[in-house]
C-alpha positions as CSV (number, residue, x, y, z in Angstrom):
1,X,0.0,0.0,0.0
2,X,2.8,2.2,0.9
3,X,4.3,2.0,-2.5
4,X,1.4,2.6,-4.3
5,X,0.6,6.1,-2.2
6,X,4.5,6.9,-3.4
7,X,3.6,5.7,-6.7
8,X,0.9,8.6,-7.0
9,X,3.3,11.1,-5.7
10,X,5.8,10.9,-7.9
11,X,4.2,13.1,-10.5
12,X,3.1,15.4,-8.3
13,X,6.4,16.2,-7.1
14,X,7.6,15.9,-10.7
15,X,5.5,18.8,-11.4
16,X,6.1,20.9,-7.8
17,X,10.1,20.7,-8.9
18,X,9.7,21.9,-12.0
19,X,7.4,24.5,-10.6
20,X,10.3,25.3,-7.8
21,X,13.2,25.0,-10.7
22,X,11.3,27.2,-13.0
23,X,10.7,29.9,-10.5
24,X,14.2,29.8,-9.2
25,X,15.3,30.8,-12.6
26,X,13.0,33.3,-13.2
27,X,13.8,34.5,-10.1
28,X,18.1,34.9,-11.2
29,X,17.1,35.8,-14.8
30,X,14.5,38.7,-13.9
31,X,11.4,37.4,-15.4
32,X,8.6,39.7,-14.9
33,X,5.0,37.8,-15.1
34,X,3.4,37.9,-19.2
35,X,0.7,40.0,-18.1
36,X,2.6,43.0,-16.4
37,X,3.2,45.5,-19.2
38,X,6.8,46.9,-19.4
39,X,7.9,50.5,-17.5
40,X,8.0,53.0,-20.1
41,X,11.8,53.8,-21.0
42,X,13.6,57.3,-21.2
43,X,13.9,56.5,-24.5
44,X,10.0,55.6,-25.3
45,X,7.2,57.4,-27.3
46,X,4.8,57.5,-24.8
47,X,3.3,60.6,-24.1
48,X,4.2,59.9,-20.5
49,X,6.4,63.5,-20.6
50,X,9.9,62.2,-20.9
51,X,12.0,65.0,-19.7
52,X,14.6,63.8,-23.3
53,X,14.7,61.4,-25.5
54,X,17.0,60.1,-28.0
55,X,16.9,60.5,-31.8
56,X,19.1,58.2,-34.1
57,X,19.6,56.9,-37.9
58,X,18.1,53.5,-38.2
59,X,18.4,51.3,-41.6
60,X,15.3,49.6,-42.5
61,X,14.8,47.0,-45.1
62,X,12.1,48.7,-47.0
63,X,13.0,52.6,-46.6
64,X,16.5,52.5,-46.0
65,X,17.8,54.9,-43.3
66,X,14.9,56.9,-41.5
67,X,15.4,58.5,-38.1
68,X,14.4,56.0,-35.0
69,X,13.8,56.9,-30.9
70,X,17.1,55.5,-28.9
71,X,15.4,52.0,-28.8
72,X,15.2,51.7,-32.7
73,X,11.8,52.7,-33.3
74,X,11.1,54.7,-36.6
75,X,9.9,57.9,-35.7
76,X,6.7,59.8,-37.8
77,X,5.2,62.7,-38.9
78,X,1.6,63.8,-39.9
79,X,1.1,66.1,-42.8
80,X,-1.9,67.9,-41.0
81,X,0.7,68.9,-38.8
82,X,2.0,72.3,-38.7
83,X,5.9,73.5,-37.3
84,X,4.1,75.1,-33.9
85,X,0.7,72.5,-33.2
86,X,0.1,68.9,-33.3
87,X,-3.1,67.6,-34.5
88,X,-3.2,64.4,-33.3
89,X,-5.0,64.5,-29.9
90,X,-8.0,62.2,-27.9
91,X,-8.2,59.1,-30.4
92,X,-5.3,59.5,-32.5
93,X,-2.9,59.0,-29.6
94,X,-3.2,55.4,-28.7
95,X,-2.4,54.7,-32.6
96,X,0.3,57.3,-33.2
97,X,1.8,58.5,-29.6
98,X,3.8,61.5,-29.6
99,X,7.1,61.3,-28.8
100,X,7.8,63.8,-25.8
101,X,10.4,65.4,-24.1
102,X,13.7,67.9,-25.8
103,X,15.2,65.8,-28.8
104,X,18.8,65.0,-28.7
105,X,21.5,63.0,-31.1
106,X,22.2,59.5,-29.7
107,X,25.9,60.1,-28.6
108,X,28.3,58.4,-31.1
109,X,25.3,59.3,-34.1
110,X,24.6,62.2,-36.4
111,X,21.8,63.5,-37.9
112,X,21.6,66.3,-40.3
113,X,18.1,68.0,-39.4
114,X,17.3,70.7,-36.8
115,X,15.6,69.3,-33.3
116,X,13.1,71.3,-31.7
117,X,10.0,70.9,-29.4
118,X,6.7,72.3,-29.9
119,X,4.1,72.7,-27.0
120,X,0.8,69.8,-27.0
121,X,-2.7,71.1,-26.9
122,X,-3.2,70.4,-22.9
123,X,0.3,71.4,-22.0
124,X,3.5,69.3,-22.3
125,X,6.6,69.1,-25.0
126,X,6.6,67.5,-28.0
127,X,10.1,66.4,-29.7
128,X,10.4,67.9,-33.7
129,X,12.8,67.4,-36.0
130,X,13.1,69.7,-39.1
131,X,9.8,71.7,-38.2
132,X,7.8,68.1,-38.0
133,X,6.2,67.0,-34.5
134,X,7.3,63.3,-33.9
135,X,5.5,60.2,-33.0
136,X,6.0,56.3,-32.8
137,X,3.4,53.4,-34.4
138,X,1.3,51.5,-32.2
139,X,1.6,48.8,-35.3
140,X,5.2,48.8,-35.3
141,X,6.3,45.7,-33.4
142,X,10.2,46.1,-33.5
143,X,13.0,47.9,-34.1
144,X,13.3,48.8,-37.7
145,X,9.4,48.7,-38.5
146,X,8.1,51.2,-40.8
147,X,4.4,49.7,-40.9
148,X,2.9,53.2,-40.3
149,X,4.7,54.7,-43.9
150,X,2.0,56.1,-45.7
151,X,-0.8,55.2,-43.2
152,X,-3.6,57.3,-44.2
153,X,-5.9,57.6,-41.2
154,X,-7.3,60.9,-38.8
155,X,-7.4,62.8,-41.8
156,X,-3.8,62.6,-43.1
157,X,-1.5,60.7,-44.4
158,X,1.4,59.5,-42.1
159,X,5.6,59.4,-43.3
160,X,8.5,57.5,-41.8
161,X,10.9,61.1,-40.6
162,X,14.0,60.9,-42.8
163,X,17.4,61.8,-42.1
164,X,18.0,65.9,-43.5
């Protein structure tokens, strides 16, 4: 009888020491839990107000070189837009998030174009670059995506920002 009560255990302790070896690792390596979104970076375009953020060349397979955020991410501008006001506000934002916070040059990159800021409609800065407010792609899943290139949608058309 005893052997048959250890017989049934055995897969239940098969399955707690994975459980235990799994979480141990997890534990070393950092894992965060699939459901808990990531902390917004310096270098991200959510309209968080980043206080800077980082503008860099990035080579693309289907564009060639466009400028990116720090992280990679091509960067856009909306041809409703003007050089002093953003028109992208309430809906528009999830899709298309401004980029926020003064612009710099990624140290050890160049970039021909002027940086500016503008100020958004209900107050905080918006990163430009020659005379066009910035924003990422909600549809752009990595670095290097140019999915929102000619993206016609809130009554504009959307462009991948390129270098000069």
């Amino acid at each position: 009888m005893r052997a048959d009560r250890n017989a049934r255990r055995g897969p239940a302790r098969t399955v707690l020491t994975a459980l235990a070896l799994v979480t141990a690792w997890c534990t070393l390596a950092g894992c965060t839990a699939a459901s808990a979104p990531a902390q917004p970076s310096l270098l991200s375009g959510s309209i968080g107000g980043n206080a800077l953020t980082y503008l860099k060349p990035v080579k693309t397979r289907a564009l060639g070189t466009v400028v990116g955020n720090g992280t990679g991410y091509t960067l856009y501008w909306f041809s409703t837009d003007t050089t002093t006001y953003s028109t992208c506000e309430d809906t528009c934002i999830p899709q298309w998030p401004p980029v926020t916070g003064t612009p710099e040059i990624d140290p050890g990159t160049t970039l021909p174009g002027k940086l500016g800021t503008i100020y958004r409609p209900g107050g905080g800065k918006q990163a430009t670059y020659d005379g066009h407010p910035l924003y990422t792609y909600a549809g752009d899943f990595d670095p290097g995506d140019v999915g929102g290139d000619g993206v016609v949608q809130f009554g504009g058309t959307w462009h991948a920002v390129r270098p000069g």
